[in-house]
C-alpha positions in Angstrom: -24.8 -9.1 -16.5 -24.9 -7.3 -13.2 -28.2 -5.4 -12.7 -28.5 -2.1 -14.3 -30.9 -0.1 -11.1 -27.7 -1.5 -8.6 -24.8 0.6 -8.1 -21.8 -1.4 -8.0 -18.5 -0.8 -6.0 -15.0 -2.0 -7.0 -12.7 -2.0 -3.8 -9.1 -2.2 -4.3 -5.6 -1.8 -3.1 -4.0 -0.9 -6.6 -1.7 -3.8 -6.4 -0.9 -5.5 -9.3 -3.4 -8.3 -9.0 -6.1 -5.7 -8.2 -5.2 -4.3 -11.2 -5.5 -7.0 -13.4 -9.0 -7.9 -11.9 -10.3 -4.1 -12.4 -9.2 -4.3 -16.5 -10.9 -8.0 -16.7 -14.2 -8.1 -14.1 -14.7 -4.3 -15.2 -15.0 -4.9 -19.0 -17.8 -7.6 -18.2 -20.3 -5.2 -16.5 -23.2 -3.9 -18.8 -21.5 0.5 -19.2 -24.6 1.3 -18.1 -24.3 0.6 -14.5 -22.9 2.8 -12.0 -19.6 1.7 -11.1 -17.8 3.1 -8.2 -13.5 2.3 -7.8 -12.5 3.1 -4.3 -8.5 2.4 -3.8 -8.8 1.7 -0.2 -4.5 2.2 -0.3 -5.2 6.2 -1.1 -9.4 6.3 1.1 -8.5 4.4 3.9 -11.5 6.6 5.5 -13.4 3.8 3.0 -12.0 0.7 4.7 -15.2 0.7 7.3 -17.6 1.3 4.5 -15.7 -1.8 3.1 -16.2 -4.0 6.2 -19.4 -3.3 6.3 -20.3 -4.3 2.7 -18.7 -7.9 4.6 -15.3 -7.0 2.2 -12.6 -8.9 3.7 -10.1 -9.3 0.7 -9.4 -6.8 -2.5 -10.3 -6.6 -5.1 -13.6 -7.4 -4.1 -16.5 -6.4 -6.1 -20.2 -5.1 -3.9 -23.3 -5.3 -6.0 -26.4 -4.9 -3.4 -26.1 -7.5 -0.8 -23.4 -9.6 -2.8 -19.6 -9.4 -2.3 -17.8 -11.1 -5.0 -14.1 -11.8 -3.5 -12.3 -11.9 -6.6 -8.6 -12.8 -6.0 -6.4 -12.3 -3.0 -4.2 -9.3 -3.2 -4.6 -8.0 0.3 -6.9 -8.4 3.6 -8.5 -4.9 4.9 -6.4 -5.8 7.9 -2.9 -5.3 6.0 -4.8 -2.5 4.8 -5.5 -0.3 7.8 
């Protein structure tokens, strides 16, 4: 379980494979942490934030100092 005293951040592009990873990696964190879903295709404002979490692929999931690349759906460059 991810720790509960870390806010987590779900980046994503709302393709269909960030999709998928949302309804599976989502329903495996403990409901009492903080999650946060940014769609960097509607906050592209976020896509620096992203970056500087070290993103480089949605989904991607940030939990402190870890970035969990999940699948490939889309590079922040195709995003921006």
């Amino acid at each position: 379980m991810v720790n509960k005293t870390k806010e987590v951040i779900f980046y994503h592009a709302g393709c269909p494979v960030c999709i998928s990873a949302e309804n599976s990696v989502l329903s495996l964190i403990d409901p009492a942490t903080k999650v946060r879903i940014v769609h960097l295709g509607q906050e592209k404002e976020k896509i620096a934030d992203a970056e500087k979490a070290g993103v480089k692929s949605v989904p991607a999931l940030v939990f402190g100092d870890e970035v969990l690349h999940i699948n490939f759906g889309a590079s922040l460059n195709d995003l921006k």
